[in-house]
C-alpha positions in Angstrom: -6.5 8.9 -12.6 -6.0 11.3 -9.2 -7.0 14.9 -9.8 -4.5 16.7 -8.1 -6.0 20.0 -6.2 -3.9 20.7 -3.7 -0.4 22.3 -3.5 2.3 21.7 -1.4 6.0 24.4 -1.6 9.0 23.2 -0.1 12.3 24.0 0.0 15.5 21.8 -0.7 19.3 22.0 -0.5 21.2 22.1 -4.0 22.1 18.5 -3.3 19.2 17.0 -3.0 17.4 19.8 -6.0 20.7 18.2 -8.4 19.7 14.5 -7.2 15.9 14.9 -8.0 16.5 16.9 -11.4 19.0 13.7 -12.4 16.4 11.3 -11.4 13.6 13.3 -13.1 15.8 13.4 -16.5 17.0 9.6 -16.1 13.0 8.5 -15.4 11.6 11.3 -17.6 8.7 11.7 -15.3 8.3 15.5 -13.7 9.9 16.2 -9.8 6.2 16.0 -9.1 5.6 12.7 -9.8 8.5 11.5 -8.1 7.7 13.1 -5.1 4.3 11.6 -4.9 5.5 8.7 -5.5 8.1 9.0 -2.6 5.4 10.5 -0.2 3.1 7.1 -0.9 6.1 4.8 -0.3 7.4 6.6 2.4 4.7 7.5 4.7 1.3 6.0 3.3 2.3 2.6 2.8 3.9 2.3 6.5 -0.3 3.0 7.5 -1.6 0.3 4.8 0.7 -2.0 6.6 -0.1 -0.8 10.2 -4.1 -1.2 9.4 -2.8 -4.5 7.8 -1.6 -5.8 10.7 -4.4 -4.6 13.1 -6.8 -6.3 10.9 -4.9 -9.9 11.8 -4.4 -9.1 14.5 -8.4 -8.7 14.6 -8.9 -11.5 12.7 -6.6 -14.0 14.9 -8.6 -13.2 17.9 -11.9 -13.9 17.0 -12.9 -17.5 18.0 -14.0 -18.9 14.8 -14.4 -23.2 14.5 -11.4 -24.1 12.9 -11.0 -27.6 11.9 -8.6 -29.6 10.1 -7.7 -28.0 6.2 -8.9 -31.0 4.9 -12.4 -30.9 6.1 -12.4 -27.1 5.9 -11.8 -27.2 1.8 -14.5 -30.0 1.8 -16.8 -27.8 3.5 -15.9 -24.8 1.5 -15.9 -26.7 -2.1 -19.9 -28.1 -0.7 -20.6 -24.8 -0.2 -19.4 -23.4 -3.6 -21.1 -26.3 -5.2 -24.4 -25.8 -4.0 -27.2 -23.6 -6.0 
């Protein structure tokens, strides 16, 4: 479990305070949770994606053999197979 050291203070409009207290009653977890939650789907997923994608991206231009499936599995079940 995260140990949580670091605080953050923000300010909302009514609205959006009314919305979040609703949410935190109808979840029962605490505004804080949500929020971290939010952050993480919001903002730090987007970067797991991007570094994702620039790891294809690495991956795909890298001129590896490739072969046809068939032979490849072959090759890779020998391998597995072998002390």
């Amino acid at each position: 479990m995260a140990t949580y050291t670091e605080r953050v203070q923000t300010m909302l409009s009514k609205k959006q305070f009314r919305e979040i207290t609703k949410l935190s009653r109808r979840t029962e977890q605490p505004i804080s949770v949500l929020l971290r939650e939010a952050l993480n789907k919001t903002y730090f997923h987007t970067v797991s994606l991007e570094q994702r994608r620039m790891a294809a991206k690495r991956l795909a231009s890298l001129q590896a053999p490739v072969s046809d499936w068939d032979q490849m599995e072959e090759e890779i079940e020998a391998g597995i197979r072998q002390p």
